[in-house]
Structure formats: C-alpha cells, structure tokens
C-alpha positions, 0 to 999 in steps of 0.5 A: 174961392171968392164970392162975388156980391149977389146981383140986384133983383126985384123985391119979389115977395115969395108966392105961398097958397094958404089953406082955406079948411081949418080943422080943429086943433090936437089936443096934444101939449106944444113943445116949450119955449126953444133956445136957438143960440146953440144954431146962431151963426158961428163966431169962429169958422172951422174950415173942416167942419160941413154946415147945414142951414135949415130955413123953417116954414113961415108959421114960425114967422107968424106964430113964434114958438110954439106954433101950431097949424089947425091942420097939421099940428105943431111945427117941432122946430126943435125937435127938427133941429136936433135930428139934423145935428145927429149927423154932424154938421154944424148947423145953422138956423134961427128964428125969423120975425113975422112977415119976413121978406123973403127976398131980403133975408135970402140976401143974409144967408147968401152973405153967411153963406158967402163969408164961409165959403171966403174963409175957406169952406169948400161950397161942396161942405155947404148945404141950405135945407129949406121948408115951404117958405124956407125952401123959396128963400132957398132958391134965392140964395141959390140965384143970389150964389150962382154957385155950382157946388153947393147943395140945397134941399128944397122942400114943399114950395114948387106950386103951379103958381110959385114956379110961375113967379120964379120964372117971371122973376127969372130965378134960376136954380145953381147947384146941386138941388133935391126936391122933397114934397108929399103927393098929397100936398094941395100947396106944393108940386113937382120943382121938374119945371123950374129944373128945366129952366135952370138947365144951361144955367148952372143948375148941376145936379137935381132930384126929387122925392115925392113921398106918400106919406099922405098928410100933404105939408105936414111932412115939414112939421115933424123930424120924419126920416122920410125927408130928414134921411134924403136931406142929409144923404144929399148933403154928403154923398155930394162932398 
C-alpha cells in the first residue's frame, strides 16, 4: 500500500486549556537527564516488527527534561517509555522542542508513518499513542493519513473547545481510535462528539475509557496500567 502525500490545511494551532490553580510542587526528586536515542526513528524497517509512536503532553515541550506540573508532579517520560517497550513493540518517540507546531510536526509523523507503511509495514501493525497535546497531534496524523487500518490512541485532548476547533477545521478522525480521559479531568472530556462527525468518513472503529482515578490529567504523568494496558491491548487485539 502506498501513501498518498497528506492534504493541505490550515495551520490551526492546537486548543489546549491551561490550568489557573498552582499548588505547590512535591517535594520528591525528578528523574535524571533521559537518552531517548534508543526511540529515535528506526534506520533499518523490520516489516514484521509492530510500532507504537508515543507523542508526550506539551510540558515536555515547555520544560524539557525533567518536567514537573505544580499540579500533577513529574511527567515520567522515561519511565513511560519503558513500560510501553515491555509489550514488544518497537517503539518510537522523541522530545519535541518548545512551542512545537502542532500541525506541523503531525506532518512529520504522518511521513515516518507513511515511509513504514511504503516499506511494507501493514497500517493494522501501527499505532500513535498521544498525551494532552500529543493526542491533538494525533488527530492530525490521522486526518493527515486517511488510513482505515491504523490504531491511534488519544488520550486527555477532547475539550468542549478543542472538538469545536477540529470541527471548524473539518479534521476528521481515520481508523481504529481509543479515547482515554479521567472524569476528573477539568481540560479534557468525552471525544463521542468529534467520533460522530468522523462517521461516514472513514473512522472504523472507536472507543472510550473514562477512567476514575480521580487526579484529572495527571493520569498522563505516570506509566499507570489504567491507560497503559488499554493502549497496548488496542494496538493488538487490532492486528
């Protein structure tokens, strides 16, 4: 299968509420400096391999490594990625510089995404696992893609206001999509309303979990099974 080119779009920025409490900081020690080579994008392709790519939440972007929320403490990005490498996937993810464009970097994985599948990867053996700002890179790469076999997993991005966004844009969600969010989430909802507008199409298959873990976004911050385990299941009961 090959690939078309993604389609033009608006430079959209993504919609991202921010957080106007600002408790203060735990006291525990941040993780050390983090090597991320070891997720670069592969130099060789291993058609029989499955990938994830895991797109971190803009704190990252804004704070490099290690960051920590006032709110929900550190965002254990290595920790992350080395629970989702336990389940055998080859997987993908590195460090985006601040104030990221969206949009723009959604056209990148859309390209690493694309030059797997052209090398012979079957879309059904790829999955995009976003977080908060991650998972609105996501939905690009999925609109960008127009792909009905491959697996994303969106997690803590559908806002009232973000779904409105997509939908003036007219991003439409492709393939099989899980939504992840914690009910105590005050920036993020249910993604059923941006799932009814990708009907007809080419959305395949959708979900959601609404977890009640009870610390809102911080759900993204640590390797918690909760959404680890449905993430991973997803990408494999799908092959």
């Amino acid at each position: 299968m090959v690939i078309s080119p993604p389609p033009t779009i608006s430079e959209t920025p993504l919609v991202l509420p921010t957080s106007s409490t600002t408790p203060a900081v735990p006291s525990r020690q941040p993780s050390p400096a983090l090597d991320l080579s070891a997720y670069a994008f592969p130099d060789s392709i291993d058609t029989t391999k499955r990938y994830i790519f895991y797109l971190h939440g803009k704190i990252i972007e804004d704070q490099g490594i290690p960051a920590i929320s006032p709110e929900f403490g550190e965002y254990e990005y290595g920790a992350i990625l080395r629970k989702l490498s336990q389940h055998g996937f080859v997987l993908i993810s590195e460090q985006r510089p601040k104030n990221t464009d969206g949009v723009a970097y959604a056209r990148k994985v859309t390209e690493q995404v694309a030059s797997l599948v052209n090398a012979g990867v079957p879309a059904k053996n790829i999955t995009v696992v976003g977080a908060s700002k991650g998972a609105g890179i996501a939905v690009y790469v999925s609109h960008f893609l127009g792909n009905e076999e491959m697996n994303f997993v969106i997690m803590a991005i559908c806002h009232p206001d973000q779904v409105a966004a997509f939908k003036q844009e007219q991003i439409f969600l492709y393939g099989n999509i899980l939504s992840i969010y914690d009910s105590a989430d005050e920036f993020a909802g249910s993604c059923q309303d941006l799932f009814s507008f990708s009907v007809g199409k080419g959305i395949s298959r959708h979900e959601e979990v609404v977890l009640s873990i009870g610390t809102g976004h911080g759900i993204l911050y640590r390797p918690i099974d909760e959404w680890i385990i449905p993430s991973v299941e997803w990408a494999e009961k799908l092959r």
